[in-house]
C-alpha positions as CSV (number, residue, x, y, z in Angstrom):
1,X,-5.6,-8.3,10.6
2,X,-8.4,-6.2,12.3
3,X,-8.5,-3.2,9.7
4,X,-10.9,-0.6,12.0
5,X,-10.8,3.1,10.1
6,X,-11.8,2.2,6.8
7,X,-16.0,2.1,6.0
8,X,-17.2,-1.5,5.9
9,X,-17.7,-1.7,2.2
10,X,-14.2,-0.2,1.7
11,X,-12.9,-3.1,3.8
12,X,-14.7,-6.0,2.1
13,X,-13.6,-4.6,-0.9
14,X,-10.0,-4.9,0.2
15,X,-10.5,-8.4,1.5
16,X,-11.5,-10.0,-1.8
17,X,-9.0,-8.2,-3.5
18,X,-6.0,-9.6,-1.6
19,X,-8.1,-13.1,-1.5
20,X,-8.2,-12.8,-5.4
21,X,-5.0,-11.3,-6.3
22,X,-2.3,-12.4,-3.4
23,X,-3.7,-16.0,-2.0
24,X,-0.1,-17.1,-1.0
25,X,1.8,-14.5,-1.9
26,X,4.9,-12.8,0.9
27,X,3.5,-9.6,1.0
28,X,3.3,-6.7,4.0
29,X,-0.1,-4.6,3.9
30,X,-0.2,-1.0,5.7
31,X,-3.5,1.3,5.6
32,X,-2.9,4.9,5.7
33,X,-4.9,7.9,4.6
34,X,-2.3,8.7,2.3
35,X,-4.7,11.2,0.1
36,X,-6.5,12.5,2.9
37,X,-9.9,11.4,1.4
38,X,-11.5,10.1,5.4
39,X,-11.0,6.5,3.9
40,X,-8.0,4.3,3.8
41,X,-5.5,3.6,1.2
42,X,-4.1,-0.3,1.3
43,X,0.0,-0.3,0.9
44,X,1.4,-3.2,-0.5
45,X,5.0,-4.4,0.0
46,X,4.8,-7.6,-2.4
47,X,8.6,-9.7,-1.9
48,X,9.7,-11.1,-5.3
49,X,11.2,-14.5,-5.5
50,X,14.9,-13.6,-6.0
51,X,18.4,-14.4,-4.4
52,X,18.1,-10.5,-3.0
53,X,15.4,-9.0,-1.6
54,X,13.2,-7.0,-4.3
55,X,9.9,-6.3,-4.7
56,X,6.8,-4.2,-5.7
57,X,5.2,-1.4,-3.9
58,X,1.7,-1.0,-4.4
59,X,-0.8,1.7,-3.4
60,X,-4.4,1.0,-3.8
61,X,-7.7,2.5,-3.2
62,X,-11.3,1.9,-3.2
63,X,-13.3,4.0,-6.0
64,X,-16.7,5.4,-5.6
65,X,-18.0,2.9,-7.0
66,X,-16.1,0.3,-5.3
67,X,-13.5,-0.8,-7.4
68,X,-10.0,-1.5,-6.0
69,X,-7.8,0.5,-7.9
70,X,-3.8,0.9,-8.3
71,X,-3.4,3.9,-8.0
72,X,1.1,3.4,-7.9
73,X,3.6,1.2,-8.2
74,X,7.5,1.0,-8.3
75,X,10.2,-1.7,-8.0
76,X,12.0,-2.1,-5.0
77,X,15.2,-3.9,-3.6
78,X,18.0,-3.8,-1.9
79,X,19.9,-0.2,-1.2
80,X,21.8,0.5,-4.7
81,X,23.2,4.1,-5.4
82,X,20.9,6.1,-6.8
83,X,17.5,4.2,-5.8
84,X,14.8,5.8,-4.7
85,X,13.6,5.9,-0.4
86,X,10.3,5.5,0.4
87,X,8.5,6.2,3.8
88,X,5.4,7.1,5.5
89,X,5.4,10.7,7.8
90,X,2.8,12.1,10.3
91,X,2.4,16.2,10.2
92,X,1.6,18.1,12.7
93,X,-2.1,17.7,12.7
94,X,-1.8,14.0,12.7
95,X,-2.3,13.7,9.0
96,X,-0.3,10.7,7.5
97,X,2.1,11.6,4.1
98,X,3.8,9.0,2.0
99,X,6.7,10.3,1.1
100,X,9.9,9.9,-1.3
101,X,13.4,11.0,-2.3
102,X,15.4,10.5,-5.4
């Protein structure tokens, strides 16, 4: 995965992180400037082994200092009533949201 919008430290940092904390693991990773800071969150969808699909979403970002950081997390799975949707939006400016409904 070519990551090209986030700073070079930003993106090492990212890179050992996964290496470290998913090594094997089924996960999907999105980057989005989800809190409009000019520097890339890192989206995790992380697939539990289960006999339906469920999983953890995990939002992440790179502190000052150059800490990876959690900065949310939620269960997900399989459409059941009254479960949460999650999804990613673009404004009108081109600015990306991360949005949800209950």
């Amino acid at each position: 995965m070519v990551i090209t919008k986030i700073p070079p430290n930003d993106s090492a940092a990212y890179e050992w992180f996964l290496s470290q904390n998913y090594p094997a693991g089924d996960i999907k990773v999105i980057m989005a400037d989800l809190i409009h800071g000019n520097r890339d969150e890192m989206i995790i969808l992380e697939r539990l082994e289960t006999d339906y699909f469920s999983g953890i979403l995990h939002i992440y970002h790179v502190s000052d200092e150059g800490d990876v950081v959690e900065i949310y997390e939620d269960d997900v799975g399989e459409v059941q009533l009254g479960w949460r949707w999650y999804y990613l939006y673009k404004d009108m400016d081109d600015s990306l949201y991360f949005g949800g409904e209950y």
